[in-house]
N, C-alpha and C positions, 0 to 999 in steps of 0.2 A: 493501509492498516495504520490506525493510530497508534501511540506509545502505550497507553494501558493494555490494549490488547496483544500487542506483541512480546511486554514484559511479561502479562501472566502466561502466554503460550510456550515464551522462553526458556520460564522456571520447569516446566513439565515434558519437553519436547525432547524424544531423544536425539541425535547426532542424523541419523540416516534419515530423517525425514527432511532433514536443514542439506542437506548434500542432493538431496532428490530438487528440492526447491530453487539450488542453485542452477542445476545441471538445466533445469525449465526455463528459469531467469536468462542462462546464457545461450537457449535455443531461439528463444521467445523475443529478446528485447532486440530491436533495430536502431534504436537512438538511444547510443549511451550517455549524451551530449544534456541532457532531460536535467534539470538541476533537483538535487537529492533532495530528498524529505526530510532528512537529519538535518543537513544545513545546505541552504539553498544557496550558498557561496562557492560549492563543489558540484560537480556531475555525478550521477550515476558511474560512470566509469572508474573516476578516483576514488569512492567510497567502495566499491567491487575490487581495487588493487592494494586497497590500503587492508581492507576485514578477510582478504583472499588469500595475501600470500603466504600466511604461515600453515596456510589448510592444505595438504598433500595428502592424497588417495590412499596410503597404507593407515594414518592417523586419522581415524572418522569419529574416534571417542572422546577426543581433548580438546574439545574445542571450549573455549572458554565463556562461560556466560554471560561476559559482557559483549563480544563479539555476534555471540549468537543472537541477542537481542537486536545487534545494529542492524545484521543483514533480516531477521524478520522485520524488522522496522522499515526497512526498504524494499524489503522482493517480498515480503508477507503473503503479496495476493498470487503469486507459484507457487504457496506450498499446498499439501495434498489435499484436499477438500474438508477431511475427517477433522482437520486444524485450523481451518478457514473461525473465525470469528462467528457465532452467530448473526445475522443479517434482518433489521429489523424490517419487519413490513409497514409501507407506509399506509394508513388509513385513507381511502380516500373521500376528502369532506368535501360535500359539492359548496358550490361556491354560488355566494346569490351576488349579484352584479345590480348594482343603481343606475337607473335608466331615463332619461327624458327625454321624450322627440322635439329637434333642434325646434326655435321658430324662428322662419328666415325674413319674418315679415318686420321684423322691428332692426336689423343686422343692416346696417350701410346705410341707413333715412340720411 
């Protein structure tokens, strides 16, 4: 997910969809080692410990919006479908290809 679309889904997204999307993130992902999309100086794992630990199970409503945006900025593609980004369709243009059959008759004289 790119930054435009994770900030406009940000502003509008309540809390319980962002918690749904973690809980998939942390079932789903097998390489946390994967360097982040925020900054590819860090991994997956330390941008999840850093935007995580202030999130506990009883506080699902405070999460702060700049937070919120980081983790859709990076687990964006676990959250629930309804919030997925629309997805354009590629058109597909055939392709015409320039062609000439080799001649081997003039190649090594």
């Amino acid at each position: 997910m790119n930054k435009r679309h994770a900030q406009k889904i940000s502003n509008t997204i309540p809390d319980k969809p962002v918690f749904d999307m973690l809980i998939k993130a942390k079932a789903e992902i097998t390489d946390w080692t994967v360097p982040s999309k925020a900054n590819s100086g860090m991994s997956r794992g330390i941008l999840w410990n850093m935007f995580t630990k202030e999130l506990k199970a009883p506080h699902y409503n405070i999460i702060s919006p700049m937070i919120k945006y980081r983790l859709i900025h990076e687990f964006g593609e676990y959250l629930p479908e309804e919030w997925q980004p629309p997805r354009k369709k590629k058109k597909a243009t055939p392709i015409t290809i320039a062609h000439q059959d080799p001649i081997f008759e003039s190649w090594m004289k």
